[in-house]
C-alpha positions as CSV (number, residue, x, y, z in Angstrom):
1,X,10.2,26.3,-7.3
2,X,8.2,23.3,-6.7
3,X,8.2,22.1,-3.3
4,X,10.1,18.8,-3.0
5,X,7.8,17.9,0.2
6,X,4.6,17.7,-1.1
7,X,3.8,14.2,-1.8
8,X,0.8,13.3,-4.2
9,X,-1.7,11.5,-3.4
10,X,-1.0,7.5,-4.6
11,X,-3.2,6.6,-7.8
12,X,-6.0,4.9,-7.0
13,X,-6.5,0.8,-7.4
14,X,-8.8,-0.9,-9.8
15,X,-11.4,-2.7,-7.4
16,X,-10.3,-5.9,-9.4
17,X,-6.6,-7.3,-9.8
18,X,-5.9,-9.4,-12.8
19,X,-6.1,-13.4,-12.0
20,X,-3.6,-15.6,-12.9
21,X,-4.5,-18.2,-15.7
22,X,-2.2,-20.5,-14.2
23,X,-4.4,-20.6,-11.2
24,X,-7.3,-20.8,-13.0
25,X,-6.4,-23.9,-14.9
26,X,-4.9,-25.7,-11.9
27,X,-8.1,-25.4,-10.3
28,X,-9.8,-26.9,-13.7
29,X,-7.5,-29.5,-13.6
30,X,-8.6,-30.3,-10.3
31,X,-12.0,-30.6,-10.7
32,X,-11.3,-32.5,-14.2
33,X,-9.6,-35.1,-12.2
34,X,-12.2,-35.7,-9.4
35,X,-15.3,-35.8,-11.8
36,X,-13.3,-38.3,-13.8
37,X,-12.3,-40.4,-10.7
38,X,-15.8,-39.9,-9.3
39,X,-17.4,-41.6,-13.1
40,X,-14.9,-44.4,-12.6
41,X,-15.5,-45.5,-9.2
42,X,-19.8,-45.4,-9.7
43,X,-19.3,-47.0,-12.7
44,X,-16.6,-49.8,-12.1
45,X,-16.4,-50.2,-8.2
46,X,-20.5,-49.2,-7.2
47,X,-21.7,-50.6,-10.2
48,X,-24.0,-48.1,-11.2
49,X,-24.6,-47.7,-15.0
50,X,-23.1,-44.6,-16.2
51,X,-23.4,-43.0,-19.8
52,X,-19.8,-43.0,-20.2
53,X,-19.3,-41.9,-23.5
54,X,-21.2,-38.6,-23.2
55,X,-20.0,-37.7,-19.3
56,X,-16.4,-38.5,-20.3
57,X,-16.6,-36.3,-23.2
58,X,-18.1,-33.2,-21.0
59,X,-14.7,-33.8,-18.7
60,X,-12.5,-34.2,-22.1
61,X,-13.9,-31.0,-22.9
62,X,-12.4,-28.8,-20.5
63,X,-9.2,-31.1,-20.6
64,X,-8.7,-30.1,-24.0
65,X,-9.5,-26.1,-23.0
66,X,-7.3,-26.4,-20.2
67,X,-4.3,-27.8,-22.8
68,X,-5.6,-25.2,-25.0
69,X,-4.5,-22.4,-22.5
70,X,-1.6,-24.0,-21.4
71,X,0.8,-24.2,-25.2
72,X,-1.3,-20.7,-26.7
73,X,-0.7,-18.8,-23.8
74,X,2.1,-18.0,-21.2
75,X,2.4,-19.1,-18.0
76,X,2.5,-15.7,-16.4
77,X,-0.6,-14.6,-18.3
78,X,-3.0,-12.4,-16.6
79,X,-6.7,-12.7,-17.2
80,X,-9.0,-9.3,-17.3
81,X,-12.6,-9.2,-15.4
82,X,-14.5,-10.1,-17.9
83,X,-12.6,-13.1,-19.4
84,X,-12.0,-14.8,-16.0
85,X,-15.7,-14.4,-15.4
86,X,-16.3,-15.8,-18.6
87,X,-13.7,-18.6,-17.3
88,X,-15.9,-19.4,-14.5
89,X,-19.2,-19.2,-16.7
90,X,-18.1,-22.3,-19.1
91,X,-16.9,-24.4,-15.6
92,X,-20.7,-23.9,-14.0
93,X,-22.1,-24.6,-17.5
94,X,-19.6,-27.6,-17.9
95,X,-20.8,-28.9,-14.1
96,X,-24.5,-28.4,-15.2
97,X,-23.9,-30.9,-17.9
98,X,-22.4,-33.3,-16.3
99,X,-25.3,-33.3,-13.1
100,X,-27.6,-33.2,-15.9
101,X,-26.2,-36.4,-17.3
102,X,-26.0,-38.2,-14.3
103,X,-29.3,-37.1,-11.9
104,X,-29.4,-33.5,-11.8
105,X,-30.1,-32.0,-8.4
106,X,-31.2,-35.7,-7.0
107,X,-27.1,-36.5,-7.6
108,X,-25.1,-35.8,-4.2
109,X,-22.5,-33.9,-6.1
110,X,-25.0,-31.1,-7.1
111,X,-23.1,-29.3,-4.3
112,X,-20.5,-28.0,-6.1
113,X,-22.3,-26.1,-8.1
114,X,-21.1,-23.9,-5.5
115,X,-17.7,-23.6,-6.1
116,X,-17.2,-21.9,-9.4
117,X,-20.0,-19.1,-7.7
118,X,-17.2,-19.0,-4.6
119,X,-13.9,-19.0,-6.7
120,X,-16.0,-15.8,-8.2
121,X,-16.8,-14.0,-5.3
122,X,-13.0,-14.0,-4.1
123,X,-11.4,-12.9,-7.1
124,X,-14.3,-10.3,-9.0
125,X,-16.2,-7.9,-8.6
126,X,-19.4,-7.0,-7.4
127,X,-21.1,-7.0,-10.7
128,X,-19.8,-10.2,-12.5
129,X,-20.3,-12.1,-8.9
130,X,-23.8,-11.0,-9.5
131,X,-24.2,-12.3,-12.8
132,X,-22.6,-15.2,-12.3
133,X,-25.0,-16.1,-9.2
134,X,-27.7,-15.7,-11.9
135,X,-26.2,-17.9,-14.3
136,X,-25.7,-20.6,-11.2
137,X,-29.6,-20.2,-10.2
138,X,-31.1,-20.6,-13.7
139,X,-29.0,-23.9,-13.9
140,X,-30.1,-25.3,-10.6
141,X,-33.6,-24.5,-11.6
142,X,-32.8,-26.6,-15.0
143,X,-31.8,-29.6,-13.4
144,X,-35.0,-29.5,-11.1
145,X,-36.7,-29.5,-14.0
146,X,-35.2,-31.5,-16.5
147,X,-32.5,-34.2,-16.2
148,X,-31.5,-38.0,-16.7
149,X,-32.6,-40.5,-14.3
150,X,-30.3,-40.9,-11.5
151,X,-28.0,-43.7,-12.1
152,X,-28.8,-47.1,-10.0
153,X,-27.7,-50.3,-10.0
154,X,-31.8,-51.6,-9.7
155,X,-34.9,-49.3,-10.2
156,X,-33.9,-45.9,-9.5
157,X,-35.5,-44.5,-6.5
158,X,-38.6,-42.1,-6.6
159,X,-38.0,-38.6,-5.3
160,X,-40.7,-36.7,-3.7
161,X,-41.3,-33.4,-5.6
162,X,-41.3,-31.6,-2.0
163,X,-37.7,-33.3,-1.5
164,X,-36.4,-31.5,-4.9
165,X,-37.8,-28.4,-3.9
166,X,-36.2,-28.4,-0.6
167,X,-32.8,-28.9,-2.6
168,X,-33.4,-26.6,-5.0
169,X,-34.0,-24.0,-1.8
170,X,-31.1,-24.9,0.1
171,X,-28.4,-24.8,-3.4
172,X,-30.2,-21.3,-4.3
173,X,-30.0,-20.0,-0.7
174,X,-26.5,-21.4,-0.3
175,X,-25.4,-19.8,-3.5
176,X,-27.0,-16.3,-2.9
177,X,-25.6,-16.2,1.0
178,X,-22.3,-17.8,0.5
179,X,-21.0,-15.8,-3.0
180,X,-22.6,-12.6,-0.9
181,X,-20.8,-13.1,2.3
182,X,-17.4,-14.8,0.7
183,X,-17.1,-11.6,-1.6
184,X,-18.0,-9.0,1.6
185,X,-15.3,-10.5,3.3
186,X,-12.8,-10.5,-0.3
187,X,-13.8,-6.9,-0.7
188,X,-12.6,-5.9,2.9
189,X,-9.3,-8.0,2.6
190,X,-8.8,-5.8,-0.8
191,X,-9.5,-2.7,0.9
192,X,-6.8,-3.4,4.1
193,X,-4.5,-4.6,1.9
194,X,-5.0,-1.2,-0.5
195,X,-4.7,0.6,2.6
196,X,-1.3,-0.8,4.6
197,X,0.2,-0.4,0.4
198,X,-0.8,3.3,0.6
199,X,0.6,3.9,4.1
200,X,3.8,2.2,3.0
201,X,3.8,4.2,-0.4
202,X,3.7,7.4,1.7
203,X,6.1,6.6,4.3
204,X,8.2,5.5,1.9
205,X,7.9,9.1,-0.1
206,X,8.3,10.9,3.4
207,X,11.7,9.0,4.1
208,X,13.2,10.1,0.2
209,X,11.6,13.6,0.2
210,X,13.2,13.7,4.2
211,X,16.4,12.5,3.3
212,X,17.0,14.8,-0.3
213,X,15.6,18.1,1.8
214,X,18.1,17.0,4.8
215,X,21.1,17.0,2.2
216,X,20.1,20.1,0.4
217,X,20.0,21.7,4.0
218,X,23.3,20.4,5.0
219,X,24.4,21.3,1.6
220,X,23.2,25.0,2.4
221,X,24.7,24.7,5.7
222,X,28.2,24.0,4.6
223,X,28.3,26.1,1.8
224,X,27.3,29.2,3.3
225,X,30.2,29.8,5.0
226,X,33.1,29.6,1.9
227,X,30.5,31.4,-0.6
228,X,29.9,34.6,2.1
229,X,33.6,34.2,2.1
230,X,34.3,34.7,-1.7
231,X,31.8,36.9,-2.3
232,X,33.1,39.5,0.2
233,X,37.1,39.2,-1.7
234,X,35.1,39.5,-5.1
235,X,33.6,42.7,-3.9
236,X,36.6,43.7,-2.1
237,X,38.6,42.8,-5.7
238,X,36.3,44.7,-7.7
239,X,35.9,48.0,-5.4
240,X,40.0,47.8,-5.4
241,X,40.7,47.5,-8.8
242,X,41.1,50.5,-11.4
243,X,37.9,51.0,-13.9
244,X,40.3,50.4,-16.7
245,X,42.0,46.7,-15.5
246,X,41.2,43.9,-17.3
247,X,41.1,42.0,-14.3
248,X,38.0,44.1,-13.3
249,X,35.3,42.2,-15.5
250,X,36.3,38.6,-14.2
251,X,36.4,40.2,-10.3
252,X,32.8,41.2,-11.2
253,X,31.6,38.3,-13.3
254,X,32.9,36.6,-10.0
255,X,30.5,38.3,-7.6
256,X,27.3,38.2,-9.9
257,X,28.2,34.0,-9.6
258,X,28.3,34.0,-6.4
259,X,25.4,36.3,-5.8
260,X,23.7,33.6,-7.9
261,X,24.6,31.0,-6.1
262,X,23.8,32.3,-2.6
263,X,19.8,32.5,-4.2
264,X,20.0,29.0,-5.3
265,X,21.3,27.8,-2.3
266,X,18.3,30.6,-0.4
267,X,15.9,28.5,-2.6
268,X,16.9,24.8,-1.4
269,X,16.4,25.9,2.4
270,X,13.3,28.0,2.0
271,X,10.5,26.0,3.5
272,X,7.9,24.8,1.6
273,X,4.5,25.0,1.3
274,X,2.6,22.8,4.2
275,X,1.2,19.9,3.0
276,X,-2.0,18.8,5.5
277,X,-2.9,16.5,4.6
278,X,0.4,14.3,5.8
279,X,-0.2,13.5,9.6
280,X,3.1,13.5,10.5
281,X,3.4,17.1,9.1
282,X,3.0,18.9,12.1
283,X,4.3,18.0,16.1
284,X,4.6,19.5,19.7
285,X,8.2,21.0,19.6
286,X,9.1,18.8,22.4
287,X,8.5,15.7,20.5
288,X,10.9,17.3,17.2
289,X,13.5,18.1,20.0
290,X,13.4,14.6,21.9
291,X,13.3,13.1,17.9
292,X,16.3,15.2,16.8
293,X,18.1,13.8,20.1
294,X,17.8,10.4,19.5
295,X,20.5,9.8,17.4
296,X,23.1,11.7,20.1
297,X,22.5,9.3,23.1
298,X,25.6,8.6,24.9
299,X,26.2,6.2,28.0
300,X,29.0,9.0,29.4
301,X,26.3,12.0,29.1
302,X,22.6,11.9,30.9
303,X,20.8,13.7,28.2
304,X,17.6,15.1,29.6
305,X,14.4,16.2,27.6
306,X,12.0,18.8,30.0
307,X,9.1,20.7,29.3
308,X,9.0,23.5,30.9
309,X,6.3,26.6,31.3
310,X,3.0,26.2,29.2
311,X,0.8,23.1,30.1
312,X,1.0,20.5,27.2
313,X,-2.0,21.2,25.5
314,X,-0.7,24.6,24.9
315,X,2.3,23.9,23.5
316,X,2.9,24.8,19.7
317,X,3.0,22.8,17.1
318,X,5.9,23.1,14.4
319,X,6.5,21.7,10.9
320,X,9.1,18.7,10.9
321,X,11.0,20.0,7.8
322,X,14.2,19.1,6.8
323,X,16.3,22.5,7.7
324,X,14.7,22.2,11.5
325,X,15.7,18.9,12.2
326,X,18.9,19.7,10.9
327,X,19.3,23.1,12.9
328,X,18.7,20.7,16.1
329,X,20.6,17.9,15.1
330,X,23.4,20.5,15.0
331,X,22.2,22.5,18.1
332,X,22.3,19.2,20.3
333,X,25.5,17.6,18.5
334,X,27.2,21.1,19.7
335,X,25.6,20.6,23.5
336,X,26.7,16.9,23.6
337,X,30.2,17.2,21.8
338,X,34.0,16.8,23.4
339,X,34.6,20.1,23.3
340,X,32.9,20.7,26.7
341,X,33.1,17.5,28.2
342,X,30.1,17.7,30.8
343,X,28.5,15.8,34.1
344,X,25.1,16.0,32.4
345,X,23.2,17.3,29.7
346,X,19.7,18.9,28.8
347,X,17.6,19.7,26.4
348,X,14.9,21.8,27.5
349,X,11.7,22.6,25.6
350,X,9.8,26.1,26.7
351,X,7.1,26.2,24.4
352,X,4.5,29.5,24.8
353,X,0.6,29.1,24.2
354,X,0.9,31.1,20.7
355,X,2.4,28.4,17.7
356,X,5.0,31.3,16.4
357,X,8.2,30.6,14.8
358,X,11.1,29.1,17.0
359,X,14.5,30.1,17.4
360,X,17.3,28.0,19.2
361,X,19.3,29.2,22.2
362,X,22.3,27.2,23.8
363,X,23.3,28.1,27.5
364,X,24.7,26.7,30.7
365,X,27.8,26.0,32.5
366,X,30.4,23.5,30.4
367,X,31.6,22.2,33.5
368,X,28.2,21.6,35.3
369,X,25.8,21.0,32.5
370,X,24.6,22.1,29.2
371,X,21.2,22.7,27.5
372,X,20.1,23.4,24.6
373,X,16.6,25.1,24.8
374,X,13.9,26.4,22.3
375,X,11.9,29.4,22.9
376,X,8.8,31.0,21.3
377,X,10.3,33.7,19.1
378,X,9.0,37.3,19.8
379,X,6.6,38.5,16.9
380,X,8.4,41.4,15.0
């Protein structure tokens, strides 16, 4: 029989979660609107000439993508790895078109060459960042090289070949450190946020696989009693009634059924095989009694938990299985009940230095007090 208790391990996480388009295009439609705002205000309010028809019809270009995307596909559409990468790729080479139009690196906004690069390192992974970094290199070099005159309303200003290198530097170092660092930091979020979703997987599974092993032991529990109880008048029928009755086959069908069901209910309260590598698997056998108490705490009863005997360190450890924590549920429900109404009560824990099987033990005066104990059972 399979053990109920054993949990699997939880199936491991892509490195990359799937980016949603719609994000994807609002940001798009961002930038769309500020590099059209931006060609409007240096061409109409600073007066600087501006090929309009070609810059305009760069930023057209990813309007019409960006309406593309939003009537062919659906809203809740997730992009893979390699098409949002490819997403990014066309908005840097978009960007490099448009500084390449209008001054190339000597244009102030050749800083945001930057941001596809960043999007990139929060969302992908390593490799794609990587090539993408590439990609956003080889076009700053481009437009250090080669590139319209920077718009002006007069002469355009000279720039000093040592003043392009230097901002070629900075955009290349900016670019390496800040998609390097911005995806470190991503990849560590990922992996916290992987890790609080496995521990609440697993707790999760610990509080169903808990909670079915607790019925099937209460199941047991209750059912012992009526089944020991048929199955000694089915023997007592079947010893008792002559070898010819007809009644005789039923008398001993009935006793086979309930010999049957005594191993299936044997079954649901044998233990399981440990599982290790759950922490909360295994704990100090006063912490599973105090734990079992907790839900018998009464303002007209002073329940007290002792250890007693062994130091601490020697005390055993023992598996927090469903038919335990059931046994001392009832155990302490029995030493805190009405039927003894008491002054106080205890529960004692006497562990031994040797982690062997436990067994409980009630005791005490029901007028004075009341404790329910659990001793190191003798080896056999």
């Amino acid at each position: 029989m399979n053990s109920p208790n054993r949990m699997t391990p939880p199936e491991p996480r892509p490195a990359f979660d799937r980016i949603s388009l719609r994000r994807l295009v609002r940001i798009r439609w961002v930038a769309v609107a500020g590099q059209a705002l931006a060609l409007v205000v240096v061409h109409n309010i600073l007066d600087f000439p501006l090929p309009l028809l070609p810059t305009f019809g760069v930023v057209a270009c990813s309007a019409a993508l960006n309406l593309f995307f939003a009537f062919h596909h659906r809203a809740a559409t997730r992009l893979g790895e390699e098409q949002a990468a490819f997403f990014l790729g066309y908005d840097l080479l978009q960007l490099g078109l448009l500084l390449y139009l209008t001054g190339g690196l000597e244009n102030p906004f050749a800083i945001l060459i930057l941001a596809p690069v960043t999007v990139a390192a929060t969302i992908l992974s390593r490799p794609p960042v990587i090539a993408l970094a590439i990609f956003a290199v080889a076009i700053i070099t481009a437009l250090g090289l080669w590139h319209v005159p920077l718009p002006w309303s007069g002469p355009p200003p000279e720039f000093p070949p040592q003043l392009v290198l230097g901002i070629w530097t900075a955009l290349v170092v900016a670019t390496v450190f800040i998609s390097s660092y911005t995806w470190s930091v991503a990849a560590e979020a990922r992996r916290l946020r992987d890790a609080v979703a496995a521990t609440q997987l697993a707790l999760a599974r610990e509080q169903r696989v808990s909670a079915v092993g607790g019925l099937a032991a209460a199941a047991a529990h209750e059912l012992g009693s009526p089944l020991a109880t048929i199955a000694v008048v089915a023997k007592e029928l079947a010893r008792e009634l002559p070898p010819d009755s007809p009644h005789l086959e039923d008398a001993t069908l009935l006793l086979s059924q309930s010999e049957r069901c005594r191993r299936i209910l044997a079954e649901l309260t044998q233990q399981p095989a440990e599982d290790s590598a759950s922490p909360y698997e295994r704990l100090p056998i006063s912490a599973l009694v105090e734990a079992a108490g907790e839900n018998y705490r009464d303002p007209r009863v002073r329940l007290i938990f002792a250890t007693t005997a062994a130091p601490p360190e020697a005390e055993p450890l023992v598996r927090r299985s469903p038919e335990i924590m059931h046994g001392l549920n009832n155990l302490i429900q029995n030493a805190t009940g009405p039927a003894f109404p008491p002054i106080c009560s205890g529960v004692s824990a006497s562990p031994t230095s040797r982690p062997e099987p436990a067994r409980p033990a009630i005791w005490g005066s029901a007028s004075l007090s009341r404790r329910a104990s659990w001793s190191a059972a003798a080896p056999n």
